[in-house]
PLY file of the C-alpha trace (Angstrom):
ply
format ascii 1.0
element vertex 91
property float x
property float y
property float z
element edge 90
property int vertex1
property int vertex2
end_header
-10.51 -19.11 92.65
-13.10 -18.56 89.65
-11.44 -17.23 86.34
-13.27 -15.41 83.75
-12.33 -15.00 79.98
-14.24 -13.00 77.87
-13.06 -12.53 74.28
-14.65 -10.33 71.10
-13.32 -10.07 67.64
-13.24 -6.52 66.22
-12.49 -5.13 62.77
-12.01 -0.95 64.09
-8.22 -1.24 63.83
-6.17 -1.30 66.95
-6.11 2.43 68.08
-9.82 2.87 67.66
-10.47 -0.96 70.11
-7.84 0.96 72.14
-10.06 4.08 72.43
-13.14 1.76 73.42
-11.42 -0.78 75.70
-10.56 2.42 77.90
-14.06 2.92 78.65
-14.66 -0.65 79.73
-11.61 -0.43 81.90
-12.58 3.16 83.61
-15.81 1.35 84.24
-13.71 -1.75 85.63
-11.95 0.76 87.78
-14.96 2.66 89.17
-17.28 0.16 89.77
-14.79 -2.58 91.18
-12.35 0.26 93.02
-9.14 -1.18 90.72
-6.04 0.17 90.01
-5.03 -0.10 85.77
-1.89 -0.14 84.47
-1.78 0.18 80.53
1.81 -1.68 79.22
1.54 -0.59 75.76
-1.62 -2.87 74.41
-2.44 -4.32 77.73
-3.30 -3.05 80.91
-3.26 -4.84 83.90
-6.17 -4.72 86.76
-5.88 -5.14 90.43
-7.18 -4.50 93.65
-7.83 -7.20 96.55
-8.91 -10.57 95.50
-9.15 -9.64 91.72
-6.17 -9.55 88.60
-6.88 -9.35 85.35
-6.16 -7.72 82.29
-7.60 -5.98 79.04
-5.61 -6.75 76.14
-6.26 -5.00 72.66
-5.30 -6.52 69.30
-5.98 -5.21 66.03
-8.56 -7.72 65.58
-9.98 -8.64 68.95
-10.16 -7.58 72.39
-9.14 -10.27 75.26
-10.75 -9.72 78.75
-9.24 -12.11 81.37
-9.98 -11.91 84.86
-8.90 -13.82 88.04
-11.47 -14.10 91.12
-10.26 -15.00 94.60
-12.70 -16.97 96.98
-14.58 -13.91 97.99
-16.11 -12.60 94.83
-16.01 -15.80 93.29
-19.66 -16.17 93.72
-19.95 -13.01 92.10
-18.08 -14.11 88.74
-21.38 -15.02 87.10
-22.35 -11.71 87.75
-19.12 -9.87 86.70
-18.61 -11.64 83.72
-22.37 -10.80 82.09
-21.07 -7.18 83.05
-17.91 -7.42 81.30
-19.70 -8.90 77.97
-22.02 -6.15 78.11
-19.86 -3.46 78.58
-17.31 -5.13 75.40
-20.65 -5.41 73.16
-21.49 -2.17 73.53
-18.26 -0.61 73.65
-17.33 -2.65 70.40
-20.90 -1.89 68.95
0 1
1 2
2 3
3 4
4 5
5 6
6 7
7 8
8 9
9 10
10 11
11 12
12 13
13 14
14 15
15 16
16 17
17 18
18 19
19 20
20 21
21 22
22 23
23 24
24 25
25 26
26 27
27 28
28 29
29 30
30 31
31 32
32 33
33 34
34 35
35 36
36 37
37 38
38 39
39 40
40 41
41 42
42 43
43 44
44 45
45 46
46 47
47 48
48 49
49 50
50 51
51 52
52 53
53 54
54 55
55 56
56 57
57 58
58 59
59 60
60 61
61 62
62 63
63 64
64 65
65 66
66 67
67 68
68 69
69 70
70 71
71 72
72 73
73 74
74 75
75 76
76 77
77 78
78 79
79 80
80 81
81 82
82 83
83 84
84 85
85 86
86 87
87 88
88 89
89 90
């Protein structure tokens, strides 16, 4: 199991990194077929093999992620995805 953490300090306030995070997890969704689940600040990601979750803050966003064996080998992958999406959906 390979475990990615990606994490990037904001200063837009917590609705506005709320607003942005969305579009990284509709991307999440689309391109990786996973369900989402928002829980007030967090929502939680899953489909086969994966879990994760995007958590907002008012200062950061948190961007965990849990690989099972099969896309392990794919986490180096996925996680240069993820940072790119939270730079420019941060930017």
């Amino acid at each position: 199991m390979s475990q990615i953490r990606v994490e990037r300090a904001h200063q837009l306030g917590k609705e506005a990194a709320r607003e942005k995070a969305e579009r990284l997890v509709d991307k999440l969704v689309s391109k990786y077929d996973m369900s989402a689940q928002w829980n007030g600040d967090v929502v939680e990601l899953k489909r086969s093999g994966v879990t994760g979750q995007v958590e907002v803050a008012e200062d950061k966003v948190v961007v965990e992620m849990k690989l099972g064996m099969m896309l392990s080998m794919m986490a180096p992958m996925i996680e240069s995805e993820i940072n790119r999406a939270l730079d420019k959906a941060l930017a």
